[in-house]
C-alpha positions, -999 to +999 in steps of 0.1 A: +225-011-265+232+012-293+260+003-319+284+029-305+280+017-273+288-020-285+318-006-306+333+008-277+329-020-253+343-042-288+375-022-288+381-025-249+376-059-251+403-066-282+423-039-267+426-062-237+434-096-254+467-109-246+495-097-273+498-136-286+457-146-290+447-159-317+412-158-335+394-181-359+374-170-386+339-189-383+340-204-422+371-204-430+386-216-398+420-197-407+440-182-377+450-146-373+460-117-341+449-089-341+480-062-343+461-029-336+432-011-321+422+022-336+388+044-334+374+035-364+389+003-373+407-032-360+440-042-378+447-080-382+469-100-398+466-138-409+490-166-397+496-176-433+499-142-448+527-111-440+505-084-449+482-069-427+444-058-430+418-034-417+382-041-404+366-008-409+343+003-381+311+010-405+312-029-418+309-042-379+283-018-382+266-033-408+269-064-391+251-054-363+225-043-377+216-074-393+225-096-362+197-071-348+172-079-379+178-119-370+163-127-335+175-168-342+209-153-353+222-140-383+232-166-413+271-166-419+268-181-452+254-147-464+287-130-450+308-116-485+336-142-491+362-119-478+341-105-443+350-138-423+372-121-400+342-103-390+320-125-367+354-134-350+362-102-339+330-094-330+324-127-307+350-109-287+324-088-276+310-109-243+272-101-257+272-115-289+284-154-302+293-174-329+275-210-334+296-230-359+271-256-355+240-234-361+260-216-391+250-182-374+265-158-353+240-145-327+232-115-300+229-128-263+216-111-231+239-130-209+282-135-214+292-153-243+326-171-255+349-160-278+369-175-308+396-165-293+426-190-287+446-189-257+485-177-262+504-207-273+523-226-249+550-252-242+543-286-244+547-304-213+554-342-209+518-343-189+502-326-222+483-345-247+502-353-284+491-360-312+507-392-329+530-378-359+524-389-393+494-409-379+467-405-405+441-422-389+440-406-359+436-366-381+408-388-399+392-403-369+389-367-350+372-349-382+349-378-385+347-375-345+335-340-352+311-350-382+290-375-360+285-350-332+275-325-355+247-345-372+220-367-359+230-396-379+203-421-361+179-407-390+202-403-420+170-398-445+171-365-431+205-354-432+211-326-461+231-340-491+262-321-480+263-339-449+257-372-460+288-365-487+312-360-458+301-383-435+311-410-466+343-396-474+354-392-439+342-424-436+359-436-464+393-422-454+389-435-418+386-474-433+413-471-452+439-452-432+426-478-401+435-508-430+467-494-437+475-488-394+462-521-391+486-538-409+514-524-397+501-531-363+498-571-373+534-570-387+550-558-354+522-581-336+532-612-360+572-617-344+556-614-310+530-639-309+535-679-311+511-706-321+481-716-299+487-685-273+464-661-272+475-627-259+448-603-245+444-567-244+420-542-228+392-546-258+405-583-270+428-606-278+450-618-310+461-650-318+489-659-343+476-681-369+480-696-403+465-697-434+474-726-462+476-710-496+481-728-527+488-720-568+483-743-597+517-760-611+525-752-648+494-766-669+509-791-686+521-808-651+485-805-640+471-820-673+493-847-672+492-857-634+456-859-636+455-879-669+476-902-652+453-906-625+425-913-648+412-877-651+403-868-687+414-828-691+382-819-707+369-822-673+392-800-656+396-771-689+375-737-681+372-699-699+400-683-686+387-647-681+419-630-690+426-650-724+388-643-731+396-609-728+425-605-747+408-623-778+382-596-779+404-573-783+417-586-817+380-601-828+348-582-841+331-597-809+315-574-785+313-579-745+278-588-749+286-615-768+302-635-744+297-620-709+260-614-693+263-580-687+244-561-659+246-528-647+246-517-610+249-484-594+271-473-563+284-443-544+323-441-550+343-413-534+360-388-564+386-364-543+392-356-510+402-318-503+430-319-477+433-283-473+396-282-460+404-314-443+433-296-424+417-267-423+388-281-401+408-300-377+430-272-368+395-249-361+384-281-342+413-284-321+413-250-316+379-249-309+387-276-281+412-260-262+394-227-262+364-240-246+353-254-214+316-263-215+307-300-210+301-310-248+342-298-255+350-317-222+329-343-234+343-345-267+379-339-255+373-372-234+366-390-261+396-382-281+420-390-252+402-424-255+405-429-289+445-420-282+446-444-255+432-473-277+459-463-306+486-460-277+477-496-268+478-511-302+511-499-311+527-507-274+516-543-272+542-564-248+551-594-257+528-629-249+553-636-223+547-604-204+512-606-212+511-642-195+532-632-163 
C-alpha cells in the first residue's frame, strides 16, 4: 500500500475517533486528543499543555518509510525527542502497531490496536478504585509491570537499565509495604487479645509481647553489682560513642582504634517520581484499552493484589473472626 493510500485511510480513521479519546505517546507516555483533521496535517493538543500542535503530513511520511526499511519494526528510541506523538497517531491506522515492550512501532498484514484510550467515564460503585494516598499499591503495580516485562528467572542477562529499576522499584515497594505494615499492626494491635490467634485468607496474627529492658544510671549498676560481689572491671567495656567523641579532639586516626574494612553494596540515589507517575498512568491506560489475555491477565492480578490490601485494612475483630 502506497503512503498516500495509508494517509488517507490514517485521516478516516482519526477523523472517526470519538470527540473525547485520548492517545498515548509510546516514550513519553503523556496523554493528548486530537482537535483537528486537515489534508496535510493532524492537530493535537496535550492534557497538560493549552496550546495546540501540528503533525505535518510529510513527517508521518518519513515515518513510513522507515517502518518500511525495518521488517522487525522500526526502533522508537531513534524517534527526535519531540516526534513521540507520532507512532501514536499512526497506531490508529488498523495496519500498523506500537510494541512498548519490543521499543518499536511495527507494519502488520492483519488489524492492529491502537493507543487510543476510550472516552472517560463515570465511576460506578461496581468499578475498580484505586486506594487513595496508598503508596504501596502505585509501587506494587509499576513493579507489577517491571517483572512482566523482563525475564527475571535469568537476571545475568538483564541489561543494566533494567536491573536499576527492578532495585529501585523494589526498593520503594519494601519500604512503602514497611510503612503500610505498620499502620496495619497498629489498628490490628487494639483488636487482638493474648493467646488468640485470628486467621485470615493467607494467615493468621497473634498479639504478642516482647520484654525490653535499659541499663539504670551507671553508678546504680556499679554499685548493685559490687554489692553482690561483682568487681566493675568485669562489667566496664569501650563505649563506641565516647570512643568517638575522643577522636575528635585527639591526633588519633580511625585506624588506630577500629579494624577497619571496606565492603561494597548497591544503594539506591533518587527515585524520579514524574517518570514513576508517568508510567503508571500509560500502564493503566494501557490496561483499560486493551483486551488481549496478557492485559486480562495482568488486570487479574492487580484486582488480587487489591483484594489482599482490602483484606488487611478490613480485618474484623477476633470475636467475629471466632463466631
Amino acid at each position: 500500500m502506497s503512503f498516500t493510500a495509508s494517509w488517507h485511510t490514517l485521516l478516516e480513521e482519526v477523523d472517526d475517533l470519538p470527540e473525547s479519546a485520548t492517545l498515548i505517546t509510546p516514550l513519553s507516555h503523556r496523554r493528548f486528543r486530537i482537535t483537528d483533521v486537515q489534508d496535510a496535517r493532524v492537530i493535537i493538543q496535550f492534557e497538560d499543555r493549552d496550546e495546540t500542535r501540528p503533525l505535518q503530513r510529510d513527517q508521518f511520511e518519513t515515518l513510513y518509510r522507515r517502518i518500511e526499511d525495518a521488517p522487525d519494526g522500526f526502533d522508537l528510541d531513534r524517534l527526535p525527542a519531540d516526534a513521540d506523538p507520532y507512532p501514536a497517531v499512526l497506531s490508529v491506522h488498523p495496519r500498523f502497531e506500537v510494541d512498548e515492550d519490543a521499543g518499536v512501532i511495527t507494519q502488520s498484514e492483519v488489524a492492529t490496536v491502537t493507543q487510543v484510550v476510550g472516552a472517560e467515564q463515570e465511576p460506578t460503585d461496581q468499578e475498580r478504585t484505586e486506594p487513595d494516598g496508598l503508596d504501596v499499591y502505585s509501587d506494587a503495580l509499576l513493579l507489577i509491570d517491571a517483572l512482566e516485562r523482563h525475564d527475571v528467572t535469568d537476571l545475568p542477562e538483564l541489561e543494566t537499565n533494567a536491573l536499576v529499576n527492578l532495585y529501585t522499584l523494589l526498593s520503594d515497594v519494601q519500604r512503602d509495604a514497611n510503612d503500610f505494615r505498620q499502620e496495619v499492626a497498629d489498628v490490628l494491635l487494639a483488636r487482638l487479645h493474648h493467646d488468640r490467634p485470628v486467621s485470615g485468607q493467607y494467615g493468621s496474627v497473634q498479639r504478642t509481647s516482647r520484654r525490653n529492658r535499659s541499663l539504670k544510671d551507671d553508678e546504680q549498676v556499679l554499685e548493685r553489682l559490687e554489692n553482690a560481689g561483682i568487681d566493675r572491671e568485669r562489667v566496664l567495656s569501650v563505649d563506641r560513642s565516647k570512643v568517638d567523641e575522643a577522636l575528635e579532639v585527639t591526633t588519633l586516626s580511625d585506624s588506630d582504634v577500629y579494624e577497619v574494612g571496606e565492603s561494597e553494596y548497591v544503594r539506591k540515589a533518587e527515585v524520579d517520581e514524574d517518570v514513576k507517575e508517568s508510567r503508571l498512568q500509560g500502564l493503566k491506560d494501557r490496561l483499560a484499552a486493551s483486551e488481549d489475555d496478557e492485559a486480562n491477565q495482568l488486570r487479574a492480578e492487580i484486582e488480587e493484589l487489591e483484594q489482599r490490601i482490602d483484606d488487611l485494612t478490613s480485618f474484623r475483630t477476633g470475636t467475629e473472626m471466632q463466631g
